[in-house]
N, C-alpha and C positions, 0 to 999 in steps of 0.2 A: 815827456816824449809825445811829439805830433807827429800825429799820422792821417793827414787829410786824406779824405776822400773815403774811411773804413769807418763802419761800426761803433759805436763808441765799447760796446761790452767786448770787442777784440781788442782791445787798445790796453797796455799795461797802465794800473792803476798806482802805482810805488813804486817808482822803478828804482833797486840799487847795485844794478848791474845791466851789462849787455853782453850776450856773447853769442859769439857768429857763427852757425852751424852748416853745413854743406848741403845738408839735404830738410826739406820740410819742419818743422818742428809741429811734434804730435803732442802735445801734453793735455791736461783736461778740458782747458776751453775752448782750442781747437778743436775738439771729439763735441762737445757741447751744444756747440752753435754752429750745427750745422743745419744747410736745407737739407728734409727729408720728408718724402709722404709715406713711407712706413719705419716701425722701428728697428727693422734688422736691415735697411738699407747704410750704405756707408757714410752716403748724401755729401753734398757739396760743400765746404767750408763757407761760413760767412765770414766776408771780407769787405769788398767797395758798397758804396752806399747806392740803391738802385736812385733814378731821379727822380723828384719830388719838389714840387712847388708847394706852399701853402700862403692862404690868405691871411692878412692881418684883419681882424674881424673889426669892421667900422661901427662910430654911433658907439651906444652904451648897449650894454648888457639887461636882458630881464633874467635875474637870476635865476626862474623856478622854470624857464621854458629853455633858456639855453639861448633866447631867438635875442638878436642885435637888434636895436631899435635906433633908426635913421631919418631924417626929414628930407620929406620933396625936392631936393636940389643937389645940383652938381658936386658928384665924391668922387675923387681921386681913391679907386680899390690898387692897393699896393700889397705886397709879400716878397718872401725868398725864392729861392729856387736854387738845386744844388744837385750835383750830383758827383759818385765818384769815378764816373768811369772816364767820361771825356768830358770838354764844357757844356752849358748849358747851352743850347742855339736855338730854344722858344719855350715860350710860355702862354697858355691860352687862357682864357679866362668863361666864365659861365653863370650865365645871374637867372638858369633857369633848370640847375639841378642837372647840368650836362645835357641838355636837349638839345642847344649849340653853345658854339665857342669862335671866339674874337679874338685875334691875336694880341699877346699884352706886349708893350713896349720895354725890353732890357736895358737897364744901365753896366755901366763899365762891370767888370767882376768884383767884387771886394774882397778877394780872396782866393785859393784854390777850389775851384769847383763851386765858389757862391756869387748868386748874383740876383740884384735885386729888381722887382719890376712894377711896373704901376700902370694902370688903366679907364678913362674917364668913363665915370657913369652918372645918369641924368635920369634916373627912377622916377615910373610916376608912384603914385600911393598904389600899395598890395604887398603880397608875403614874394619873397624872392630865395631862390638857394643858391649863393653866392659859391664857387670851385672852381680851382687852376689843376693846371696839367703841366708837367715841364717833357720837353723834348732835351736831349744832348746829340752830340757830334759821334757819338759810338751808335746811336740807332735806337737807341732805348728809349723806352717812354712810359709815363707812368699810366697805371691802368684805370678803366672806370671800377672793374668789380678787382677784389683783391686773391692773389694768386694764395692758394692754399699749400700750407706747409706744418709738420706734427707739430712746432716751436713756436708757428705765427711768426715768425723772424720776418724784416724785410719788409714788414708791410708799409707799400707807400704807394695806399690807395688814394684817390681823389677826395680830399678834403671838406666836406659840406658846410657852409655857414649859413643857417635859418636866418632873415633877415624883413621886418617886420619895416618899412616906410607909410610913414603920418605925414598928411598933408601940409 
């Protein structure tokens, strides 16, 4: 069973039935996953996916720092972006740890709620923090700092990528 645009831990994992009920269905992992900032609140069910872009991290990898390592010349920075509420209708991009941000260019959707984007960068040598943002058509948008909830659920903060360019 697909159910774009939800949670994945909302989504039946076996399914060997369906059956159609009239009103809400309560059972434990509805009660589970919900948003709440305290324990005796009722909180909001998790359901659609908030929007979220992230980077595909360019260059190679140095294992022990986490940090991408890229050479002086022109990269195509690409990623996803998705969300579930309405489409995606922007993506920005940031190669200075969100100090500013550059519109990225969307291609067609690849799917319900996915869509992929890409954006020229022409780095000279020095450390960089590569992060995207996704906007959608419902008005939502992802955050710089991440909204606080007792579960952590949902989080779909601005994504950082340490990125280390040699001349």
């Amino acid at each position: 069973l697909l159910v774009p645009g939800w949670y994945g831990m909302a989504h039946v994992k076996w399914l060997t039935g369906i059956t159609v009920v009239a009103e809400p269905f309560d059972g434990f992992q509805m009660q589970a996953y919900r948003l709440r900032q305290r324990p005796e609140e009722e909180g909001v069910p998790l359901t659609r996916m908030e929007p979220r872009a992230l980077v595909r991290p360019p260059g190679f990898p140095d294992f022990m720092s986490r940090t991408r390592i890229v050479r002086a010349s022109r990269t195509i920075l690409d990623g996803r972006a998705w969300s579930g509420w309405a489409p995606v209708t922007a993506v920005e991009v940031s190669v200075d740890g969100g100090g500013s941000w550059a519109a990225a260019e969307l291609e067609a959707p690849s799917g319900p709620g996915w869509v992929r984007w890409t954006w020229p960068w022409e780095p000279a040598a020095g450390r960089y923090s590569l992060a995207a943002r996704a906007y959608d058509a419902s008005g939502r948008s992802q955050p710089v700092a991440p909204p606080w909830n007792r579960g952590g659920f949902a989080n779909n903060t601005v994504q950082r990528v340490p990125v280390l360019v040699l001349d």
